[in-house]
C-alpha positions as CSV (number, residue, x, y, z in Angstrom):
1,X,0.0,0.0,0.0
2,X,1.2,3.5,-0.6
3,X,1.0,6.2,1.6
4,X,2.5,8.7,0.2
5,X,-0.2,9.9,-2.7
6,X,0.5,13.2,-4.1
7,X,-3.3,14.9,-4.8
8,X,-3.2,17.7,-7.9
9,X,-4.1,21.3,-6.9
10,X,-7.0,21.1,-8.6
11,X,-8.3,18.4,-6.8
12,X,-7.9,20.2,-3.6
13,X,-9.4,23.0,-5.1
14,X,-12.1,21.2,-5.9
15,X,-12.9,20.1,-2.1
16,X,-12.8,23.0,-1.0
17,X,-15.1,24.9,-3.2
18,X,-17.6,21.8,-2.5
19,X,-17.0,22.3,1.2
20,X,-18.1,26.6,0.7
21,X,-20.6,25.6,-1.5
22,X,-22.1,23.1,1.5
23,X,-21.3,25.8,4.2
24,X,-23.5,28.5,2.4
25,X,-26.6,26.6,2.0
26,X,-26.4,25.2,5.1
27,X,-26.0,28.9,6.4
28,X,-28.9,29.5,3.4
29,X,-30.8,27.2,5.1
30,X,-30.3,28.0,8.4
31,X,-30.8,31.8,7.8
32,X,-34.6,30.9,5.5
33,X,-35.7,29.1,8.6
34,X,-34.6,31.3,11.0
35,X,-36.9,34.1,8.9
36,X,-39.3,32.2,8.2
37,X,-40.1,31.3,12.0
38,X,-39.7,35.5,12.5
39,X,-41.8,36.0,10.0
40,X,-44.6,33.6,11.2
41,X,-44.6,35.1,14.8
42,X,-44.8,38.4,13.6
43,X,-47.8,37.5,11.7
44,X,-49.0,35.4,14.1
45,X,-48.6,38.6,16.7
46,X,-50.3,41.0,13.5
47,X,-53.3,39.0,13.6
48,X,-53.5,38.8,17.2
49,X,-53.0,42.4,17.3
50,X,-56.1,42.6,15.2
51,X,-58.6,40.0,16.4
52,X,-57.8,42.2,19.6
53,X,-59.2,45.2,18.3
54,X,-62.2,43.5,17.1
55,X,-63.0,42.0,20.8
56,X,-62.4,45.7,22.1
57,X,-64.6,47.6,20.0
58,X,-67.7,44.7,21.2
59,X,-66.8,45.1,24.9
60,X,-66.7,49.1,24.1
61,X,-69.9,48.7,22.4
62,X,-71.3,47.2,25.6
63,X,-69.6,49.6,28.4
64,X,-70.8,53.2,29.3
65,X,-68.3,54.8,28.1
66,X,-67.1,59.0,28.7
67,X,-67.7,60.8,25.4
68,X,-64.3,61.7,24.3
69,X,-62.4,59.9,26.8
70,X,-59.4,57.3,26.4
71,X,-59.9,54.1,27.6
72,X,-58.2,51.0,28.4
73,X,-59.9,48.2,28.0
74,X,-58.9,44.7,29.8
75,X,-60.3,42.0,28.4
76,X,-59.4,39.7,31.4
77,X,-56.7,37.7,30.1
78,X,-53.7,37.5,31.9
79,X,-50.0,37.9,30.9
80,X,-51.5,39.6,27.6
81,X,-48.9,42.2,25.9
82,X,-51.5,43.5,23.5
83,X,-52.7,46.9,24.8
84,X,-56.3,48.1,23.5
85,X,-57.6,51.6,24.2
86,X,-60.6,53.0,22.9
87,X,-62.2,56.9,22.1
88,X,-66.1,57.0,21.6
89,X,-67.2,60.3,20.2
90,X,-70.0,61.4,18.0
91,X,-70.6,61.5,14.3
92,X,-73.9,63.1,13.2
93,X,-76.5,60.9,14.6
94,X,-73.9,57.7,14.7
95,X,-71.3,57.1,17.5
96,X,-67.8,56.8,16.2
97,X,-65.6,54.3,18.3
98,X,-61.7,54.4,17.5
99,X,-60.0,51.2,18.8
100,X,-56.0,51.0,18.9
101,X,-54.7,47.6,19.3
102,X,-51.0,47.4,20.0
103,X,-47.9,45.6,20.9
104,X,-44.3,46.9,20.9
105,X,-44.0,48.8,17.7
106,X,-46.8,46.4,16.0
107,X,-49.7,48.9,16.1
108,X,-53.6,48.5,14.5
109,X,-56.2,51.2,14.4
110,X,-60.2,50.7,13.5
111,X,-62.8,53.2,13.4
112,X,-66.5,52.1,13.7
113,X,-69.3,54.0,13.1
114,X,-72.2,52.7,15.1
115,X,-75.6,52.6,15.2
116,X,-79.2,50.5,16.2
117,X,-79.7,47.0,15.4
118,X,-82.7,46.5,12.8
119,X,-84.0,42.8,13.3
120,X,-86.7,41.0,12.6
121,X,-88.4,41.9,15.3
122,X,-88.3,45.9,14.4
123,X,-92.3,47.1,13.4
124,X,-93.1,48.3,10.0
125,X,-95.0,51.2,11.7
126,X,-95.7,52.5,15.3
127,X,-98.1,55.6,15.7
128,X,-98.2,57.3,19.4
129,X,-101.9,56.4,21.1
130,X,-103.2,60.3,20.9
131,X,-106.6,58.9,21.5
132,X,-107.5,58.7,18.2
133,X,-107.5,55.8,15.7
134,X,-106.0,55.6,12.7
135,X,-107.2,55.7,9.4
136,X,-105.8,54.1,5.8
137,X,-107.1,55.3,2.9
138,X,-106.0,55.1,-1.2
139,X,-103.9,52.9,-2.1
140,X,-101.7,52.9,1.0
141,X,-100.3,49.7,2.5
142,X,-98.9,48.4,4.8
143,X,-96.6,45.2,6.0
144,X,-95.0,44.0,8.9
145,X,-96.2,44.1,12.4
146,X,-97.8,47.4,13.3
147,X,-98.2,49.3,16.8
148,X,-101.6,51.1,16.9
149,X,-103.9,53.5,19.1
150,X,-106.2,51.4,21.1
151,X,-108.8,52.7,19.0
152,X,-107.0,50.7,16.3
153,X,-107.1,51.5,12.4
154,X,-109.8,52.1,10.2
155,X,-110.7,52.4,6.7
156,X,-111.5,56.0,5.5
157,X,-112.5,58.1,2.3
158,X,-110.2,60.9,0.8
159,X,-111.5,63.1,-1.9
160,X,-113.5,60.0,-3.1
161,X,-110.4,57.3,-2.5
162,X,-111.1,54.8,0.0
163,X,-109.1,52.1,0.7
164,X,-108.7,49.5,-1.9
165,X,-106.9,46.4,-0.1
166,X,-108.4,43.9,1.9
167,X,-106.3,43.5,4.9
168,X,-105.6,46.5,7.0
169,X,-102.1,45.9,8.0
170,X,-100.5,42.5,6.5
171,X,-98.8,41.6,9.5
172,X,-99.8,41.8,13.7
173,X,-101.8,45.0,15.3
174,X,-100.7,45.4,18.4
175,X,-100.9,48.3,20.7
176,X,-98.9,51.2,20.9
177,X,-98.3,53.7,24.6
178,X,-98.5,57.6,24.6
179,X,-95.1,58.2,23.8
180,X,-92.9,56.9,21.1
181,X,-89.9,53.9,21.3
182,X,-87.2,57.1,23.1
183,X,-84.0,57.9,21.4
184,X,-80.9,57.1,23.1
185,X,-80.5,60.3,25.6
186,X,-76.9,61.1,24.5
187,X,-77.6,60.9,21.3
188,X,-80.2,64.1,21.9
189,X,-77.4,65.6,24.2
190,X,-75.2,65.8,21.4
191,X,-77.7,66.9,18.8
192,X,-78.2,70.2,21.6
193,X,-75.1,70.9,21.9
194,X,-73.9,70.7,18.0
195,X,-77.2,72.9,17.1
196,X,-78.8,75.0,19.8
197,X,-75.3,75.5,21.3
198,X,-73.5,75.6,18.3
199,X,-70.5,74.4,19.9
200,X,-69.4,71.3,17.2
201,X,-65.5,71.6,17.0
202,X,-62.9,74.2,17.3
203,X,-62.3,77.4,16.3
204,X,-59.9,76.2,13.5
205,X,-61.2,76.2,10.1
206,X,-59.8,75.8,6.9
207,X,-61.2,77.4,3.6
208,X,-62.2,74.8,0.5
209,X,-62.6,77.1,-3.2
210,X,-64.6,75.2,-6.0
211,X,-63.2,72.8,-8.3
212,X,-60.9,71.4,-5.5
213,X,-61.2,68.0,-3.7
214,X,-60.1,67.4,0.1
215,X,-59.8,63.8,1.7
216,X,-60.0,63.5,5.1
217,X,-58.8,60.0,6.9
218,X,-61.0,59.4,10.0
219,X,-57.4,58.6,12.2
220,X,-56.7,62.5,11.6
221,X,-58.4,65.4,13.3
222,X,-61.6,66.7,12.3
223,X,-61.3,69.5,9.8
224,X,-63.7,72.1,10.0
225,X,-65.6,74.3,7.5
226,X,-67.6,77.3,8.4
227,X,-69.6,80.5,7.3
228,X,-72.7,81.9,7.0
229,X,-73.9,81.2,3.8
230,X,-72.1,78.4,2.4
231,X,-72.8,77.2,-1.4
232,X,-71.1,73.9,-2.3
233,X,-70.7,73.6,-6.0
234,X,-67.5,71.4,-8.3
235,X,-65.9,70.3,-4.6
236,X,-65.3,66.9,-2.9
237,X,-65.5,66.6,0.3
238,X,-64.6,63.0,1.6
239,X,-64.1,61.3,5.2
240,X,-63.6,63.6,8.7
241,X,-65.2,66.8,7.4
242,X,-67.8,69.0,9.1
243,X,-69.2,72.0,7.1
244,X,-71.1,74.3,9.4
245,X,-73.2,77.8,8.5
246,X,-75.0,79.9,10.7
247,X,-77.9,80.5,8.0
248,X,-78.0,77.8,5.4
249,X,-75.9,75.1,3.6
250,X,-77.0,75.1,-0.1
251,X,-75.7,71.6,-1.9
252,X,-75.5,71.7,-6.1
253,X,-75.9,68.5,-8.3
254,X,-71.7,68.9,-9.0
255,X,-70.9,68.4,-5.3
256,X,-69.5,65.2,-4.3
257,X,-70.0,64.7,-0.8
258,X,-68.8,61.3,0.9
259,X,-69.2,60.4,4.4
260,X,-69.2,64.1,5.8
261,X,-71.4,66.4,8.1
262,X,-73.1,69.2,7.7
263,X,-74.7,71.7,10.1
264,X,-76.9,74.7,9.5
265,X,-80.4,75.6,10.8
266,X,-81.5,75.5,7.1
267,X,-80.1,72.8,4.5
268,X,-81.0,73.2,1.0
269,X,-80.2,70.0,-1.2
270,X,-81.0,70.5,-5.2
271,X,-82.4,68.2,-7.4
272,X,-80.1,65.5,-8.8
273,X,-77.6,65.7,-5.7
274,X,-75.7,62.5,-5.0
275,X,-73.2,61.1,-2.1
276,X,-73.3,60.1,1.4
277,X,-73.5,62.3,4.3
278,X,-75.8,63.5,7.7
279,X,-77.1,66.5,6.9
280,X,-78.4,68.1,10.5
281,X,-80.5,71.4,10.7
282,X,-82.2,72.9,13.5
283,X,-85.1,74.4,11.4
284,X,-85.3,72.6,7.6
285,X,-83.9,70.3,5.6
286,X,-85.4,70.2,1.6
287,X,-84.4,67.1,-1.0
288,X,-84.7,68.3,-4.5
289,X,-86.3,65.7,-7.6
290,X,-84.6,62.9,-8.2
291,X,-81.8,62.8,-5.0
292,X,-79.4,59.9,-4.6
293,X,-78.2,59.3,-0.8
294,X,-76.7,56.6,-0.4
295,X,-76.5,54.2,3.3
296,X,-75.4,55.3,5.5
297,X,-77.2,59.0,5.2
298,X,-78.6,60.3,7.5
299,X,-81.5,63.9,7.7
300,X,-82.1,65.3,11.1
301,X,-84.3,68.5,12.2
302,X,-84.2,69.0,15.3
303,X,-86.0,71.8,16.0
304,X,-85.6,74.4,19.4
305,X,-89.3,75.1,19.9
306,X,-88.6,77.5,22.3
307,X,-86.9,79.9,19.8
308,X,-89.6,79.0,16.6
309,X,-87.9,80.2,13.2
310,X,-91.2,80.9,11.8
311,X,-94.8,81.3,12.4
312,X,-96.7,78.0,13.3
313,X,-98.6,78.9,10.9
314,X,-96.8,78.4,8.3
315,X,-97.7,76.0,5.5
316,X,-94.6,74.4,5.7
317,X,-93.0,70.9,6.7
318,X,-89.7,70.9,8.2
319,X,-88.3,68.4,5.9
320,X,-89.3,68.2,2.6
321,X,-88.2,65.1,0.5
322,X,-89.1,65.5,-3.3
323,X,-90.8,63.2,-5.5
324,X,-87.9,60.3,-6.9
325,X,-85.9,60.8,-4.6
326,X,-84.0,58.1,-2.9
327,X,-82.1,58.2,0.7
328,X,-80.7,54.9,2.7
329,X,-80.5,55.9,5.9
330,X,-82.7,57.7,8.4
331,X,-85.0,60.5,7.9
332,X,-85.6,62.5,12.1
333,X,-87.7,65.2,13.0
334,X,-87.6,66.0,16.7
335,X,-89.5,68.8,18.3
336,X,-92.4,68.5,20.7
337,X,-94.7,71.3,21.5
338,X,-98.5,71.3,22.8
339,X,-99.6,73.7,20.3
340,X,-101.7,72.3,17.7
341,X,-99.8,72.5,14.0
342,X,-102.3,72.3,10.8
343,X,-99.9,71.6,8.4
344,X,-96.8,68.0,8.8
345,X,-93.5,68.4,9.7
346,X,-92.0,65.6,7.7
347,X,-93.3,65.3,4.1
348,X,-92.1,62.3,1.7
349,X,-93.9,63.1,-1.3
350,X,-95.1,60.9,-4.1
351,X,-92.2,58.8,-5.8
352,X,-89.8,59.4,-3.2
353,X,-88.5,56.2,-1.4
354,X,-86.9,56.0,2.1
355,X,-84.6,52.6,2.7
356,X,-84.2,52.4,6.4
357,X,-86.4,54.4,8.9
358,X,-88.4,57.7,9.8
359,X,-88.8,59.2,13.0
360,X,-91.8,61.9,13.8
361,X,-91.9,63.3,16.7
362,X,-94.9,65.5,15.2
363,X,-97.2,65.0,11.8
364,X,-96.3,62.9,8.9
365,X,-97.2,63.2,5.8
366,X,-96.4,60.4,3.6
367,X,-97.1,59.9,0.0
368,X,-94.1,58.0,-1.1
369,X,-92.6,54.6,0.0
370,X,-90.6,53.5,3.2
371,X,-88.7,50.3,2.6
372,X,-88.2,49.6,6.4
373,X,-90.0,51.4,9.6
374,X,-92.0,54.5,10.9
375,X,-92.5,55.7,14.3
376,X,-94.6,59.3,14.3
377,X,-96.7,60.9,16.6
378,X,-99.5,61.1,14.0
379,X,-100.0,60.4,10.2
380,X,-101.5,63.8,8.8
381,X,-102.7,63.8,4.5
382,X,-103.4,67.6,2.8
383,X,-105.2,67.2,-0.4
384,X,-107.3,69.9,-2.1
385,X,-106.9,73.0,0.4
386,X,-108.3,69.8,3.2
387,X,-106.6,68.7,6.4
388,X,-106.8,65.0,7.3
389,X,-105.4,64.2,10.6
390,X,-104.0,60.6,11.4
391,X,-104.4,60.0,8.0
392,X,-102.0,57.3,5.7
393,X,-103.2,58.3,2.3
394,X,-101.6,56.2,-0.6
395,X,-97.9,55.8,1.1
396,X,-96.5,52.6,2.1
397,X,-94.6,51.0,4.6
398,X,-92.5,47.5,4.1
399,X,-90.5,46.4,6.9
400,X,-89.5,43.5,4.8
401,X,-87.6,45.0,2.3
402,X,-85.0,46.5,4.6
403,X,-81.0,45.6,3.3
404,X,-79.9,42.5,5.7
405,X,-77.1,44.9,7.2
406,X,-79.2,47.8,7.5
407,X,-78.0,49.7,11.0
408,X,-79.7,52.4,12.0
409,X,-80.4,55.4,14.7
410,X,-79.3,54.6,18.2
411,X,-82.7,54.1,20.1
412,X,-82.7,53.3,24.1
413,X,-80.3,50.1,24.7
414,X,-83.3,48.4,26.4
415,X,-84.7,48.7,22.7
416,X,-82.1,48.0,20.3
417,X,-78.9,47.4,20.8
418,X,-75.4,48.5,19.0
419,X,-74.5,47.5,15.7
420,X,-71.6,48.2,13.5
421,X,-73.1,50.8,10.5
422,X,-69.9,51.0,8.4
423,X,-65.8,50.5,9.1
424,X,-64.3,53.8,8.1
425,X,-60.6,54.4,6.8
């Protein structure tokens, strides 16, 4: 045997290139896996981080929390890293809650806007008991489940048009109390204060000219738009926007309008507008012909009684929604007072449709259609110089027709209780 083997350079060479070639993908290998298991946990953490925030905003849906105050929320697990906090404040009619989810530098916001839950067991129609019944005439109808004055409802003749359907309501009577189903109490705290206080936001405004566009993320601060009379014409106004006028708020067909609020005692919207926004007045709201507002809009008057904007006897409604239009959302009218008013304070005309709910706290006056539910204090029908009180003459009311998602105005929790409306951005 021979020891003594000489091996060519090359050879040598060769091993050693093998050998560098083995030590980098083992090191290769080593450094993939050790990414790939970083990787995982971080995504592991990131969807953690998430699913946290979701299970924060239900238990904030659920507590009583302080308006504009930062919570933290414990969830009651122990030895858990991820921090939640939470801000509840108000937009339009909705509650806004912001949840922050966060761990180290892994951080997840969510804004919610929140509303009431609309299920199965919401009426088509609920008219306060004023001691009166109430009477269908035309060709109005209603379905669902109704709540009625213990006098009940009756059939009755307008201008020679009595009812033409054989059931009275197509669904359960049942009977209704003296007042109606209450709005959550905040809710009309914050309607106070952003109208009859007219204290909504700072005193930092920014200006906006025509043909110009401004987006607004909902994780920014509000921005603010005032004057006195404000004309919006060729803008768009998206996201965390208030416009607010001390007279009137006049919106043209070329405004594009997204997911903003607007404030005014009078709100003039012309024919052919389109968008999605809460338009809030303190004396009148008008919808031109042919309207598009899409869910989740929202029209409130909400009317100081003690300060009256006009006389009372004024033939007049205090919001006025034009025939074809078409608004998903909710349509509000709050204002009591023990004078006796001759003439409605909401008006749908003929050919206008409402997907979602109205709200009376006064007269009604409904000639178009309402995909969803009613609550008023009375039903009231003007035809040829005539006043019909408690009268439904030719408009209808389908509960059933309601989107499955539908989430609407925030009533008493011991009524309905809290729903997620929309996820903002």
């Amino acid at each position: 045997m021979k020891w003594n083997v000489k091996l060519k350079a090359g050879a040598l060479q060769f091993v050693l290139f093998i050998g560098v070639v083995i030590a980098i993908l083992l090191l290769t290998f080593v450094t993939l896996s050790h990414t790939h298991s970083f990787f995982s946990k971080k995504t592991g953490l990131l969807i953690q981080t998430i699913k946290k925030a979701d299970l924060g905003l239900a238990f904030a849906m659920k507590s009583d929390m302080i308006l504009n105050d930062t919570v933290t929320i414990d969830l009651g697990m122990a030895d858990d890293p991820i921090a939640i906090k939470a801000v509840k404040t108000y937009w339009g009619v909705f509650e806004k809650y912001a949840i922050v989810s966060s761990f180290k530098k892994t951080r997840f916001v969510k804004n919610a806007l929140i509303g009431g839950e609309f299920d199965q067991l919401t009426p088509a129609l609920y008219v306060k008991d004023m001691d009166r019944p109430m009477i269908i005439a035309g060709h109005a109808k209603i379905t669902g489940d109704a709540f009625l004055p213990k006098q009940g409802i009756r059939t009755g003749n307008i201008s020679g048009h009595s009812y033409f359907l054989k059931e009275l309501v197509y669904g359960k009577q049942k009977v209704s109390k003296s007042e109606l189903p209450e709005l959550d109490q905040k809710l009309k705290q914050q309607l106070t204060t952003v109208l009859l206080e007219q204290s909504y936001g700072s005193n930092d405004a920014i200006s906006i000219q025509n043909n110009s566009a401004l987006r607004v993320s909902f994780n920014q601060p509000t921005q603010f738009i005032y004057g006195t009379v404000i004309t919006m014409a060729d803008q768009e106004l998206t996201g965390h926007i208030v416009v607010q006028a001390s007279q009137k708020i006049i919106i043209e067909a070329s405004a594009l309008l997204q997911d903003i609020v607007l404030l005014a005692p009078e709100i003039i919207i012309k024919d052919g507008v389109t968008g999605t926004f809460q338009a809030i007045a303190s004396h009148f709201i008008s919808v031109g012909k042919g309207c598009q507002l899409t869910y989740p809009s929202a029209l409130v008057v909400y009317e100081n009684f003690k300060n009256p904007s006009s006389p009372n006897n004024q033939q007049k409604p205090n919001i006025l929604i034009q025939e074809k239009a078409s608004i998903t959302g909710v349509v509000v009218y709050l204002g009591k007072t023990k004078e006796q008013f001759f003439y409605p304070q909401l008006k749908i005309e003929a050919g206008a449709r409402i997907t979602g709910e109205v709200y009376c706290e006064e007269g009604l006056e409904l000639k178009g259609e309402v995909r969803g539910t009613v609550a008023t204090a009375r039903f009231m029908a003007l035809e040829n110089g005539s006043i019909y009180q408690n009268h439904l003459y030719n408009g209808t009311i389908n509960s059933s027709l309601v989107p499955e998602h539908y989430v609407g105005i925030l009533l008493d929790e011991s009524i309905r209780k809290k729903e997620i409306a929309k996820w903002l951005y």
